[in-house]
N, C-alpha and C positions, 0 to 999 in steps of 0.2 A: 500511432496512438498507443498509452498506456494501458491497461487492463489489471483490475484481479479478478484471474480465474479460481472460481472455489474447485477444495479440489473433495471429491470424498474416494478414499481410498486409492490416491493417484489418479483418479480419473477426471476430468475438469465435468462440472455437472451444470455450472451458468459463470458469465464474464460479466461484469460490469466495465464499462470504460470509463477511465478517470480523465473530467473536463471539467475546466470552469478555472477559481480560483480557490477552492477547498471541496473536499468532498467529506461527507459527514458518514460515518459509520455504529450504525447502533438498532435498536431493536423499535424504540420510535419511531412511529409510519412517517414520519418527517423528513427524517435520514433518507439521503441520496442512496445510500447501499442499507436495505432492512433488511436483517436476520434477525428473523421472526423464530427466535431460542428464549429460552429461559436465563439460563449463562451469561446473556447477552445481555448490559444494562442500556437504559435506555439512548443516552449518547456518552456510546464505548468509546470511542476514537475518531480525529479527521485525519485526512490526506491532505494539505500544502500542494499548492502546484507553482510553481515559479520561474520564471524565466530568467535562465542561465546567466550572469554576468559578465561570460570570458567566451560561451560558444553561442554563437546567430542559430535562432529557430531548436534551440538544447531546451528541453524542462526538467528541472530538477525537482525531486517528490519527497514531502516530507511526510511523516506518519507520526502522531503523537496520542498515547492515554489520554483519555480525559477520567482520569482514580476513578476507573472502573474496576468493578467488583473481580473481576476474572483474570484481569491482565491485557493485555496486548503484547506479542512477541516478534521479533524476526530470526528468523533461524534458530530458533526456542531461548532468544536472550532477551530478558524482558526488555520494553522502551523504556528508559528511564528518560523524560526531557523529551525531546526532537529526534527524529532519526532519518537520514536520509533512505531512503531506496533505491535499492542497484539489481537491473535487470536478473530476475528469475531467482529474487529473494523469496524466501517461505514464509507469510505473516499468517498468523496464530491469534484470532479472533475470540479471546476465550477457548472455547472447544475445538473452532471453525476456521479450516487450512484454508488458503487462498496461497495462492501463486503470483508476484510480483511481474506482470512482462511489460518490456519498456524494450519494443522493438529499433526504436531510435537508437538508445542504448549499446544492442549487442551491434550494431553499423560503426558506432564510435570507435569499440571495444577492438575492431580490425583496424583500424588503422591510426590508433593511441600510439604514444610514444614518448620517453621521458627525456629533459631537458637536463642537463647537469651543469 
């Protein structure tokens, strides 16, 4: 199962797990993930969750702005559009780090292999 772990100061401080078929992010007590900040507009961003087309039992995770005030980032590159997510990405919530883990992911990642 996927997760993001907030992180404050490198230190994971709570996980939410990402299920379903979107996860909503924002400061709105509506929102699946609330980050109850100021920075935070009310719905900041969702997560996509989708199922793979070429790997059985793969989810692939998309993360997208909704032109929030603050931004949304991964690895400190704003999203512009759609962005997928790859295991033990750094997403930037406005002010607020979170850690992308997608333990399915790093299992792939050992035994990937390119076709030429």
């Amino acid at each position: 199962m996927a997760v993001l772990a907030q992180l404050i100061d490198d230190v994971v401080t709570s996980t939410f797990d990402l299920q379903g078929e979107k996860v909503s992010i924002g400061r709105h007590p509506d929102n699946q993930i609330q980050i109850n900040e100021i920075a935070v507009s009310g719905a900041h961003a969702f997560i996509d969750i989708e199922v793979n087309q070429y790997l059985d039992g793969v989810l692939d995770f998309y993360i997208e702005d909704q032109k929030s005030t603050n931004g949304t980032f991964v690895n400190e590159l704003p999203v512009e559009g759609r962005q997928r997510l790859n295991n033990n990405d750094i997403v930037r919530i406005a002010w607020n780090t979170f850690k992308f883990i997608d333990e399915s992911e790093s299992t792939l990642e050992k035994t990937a292999y390119l076709l030429e």
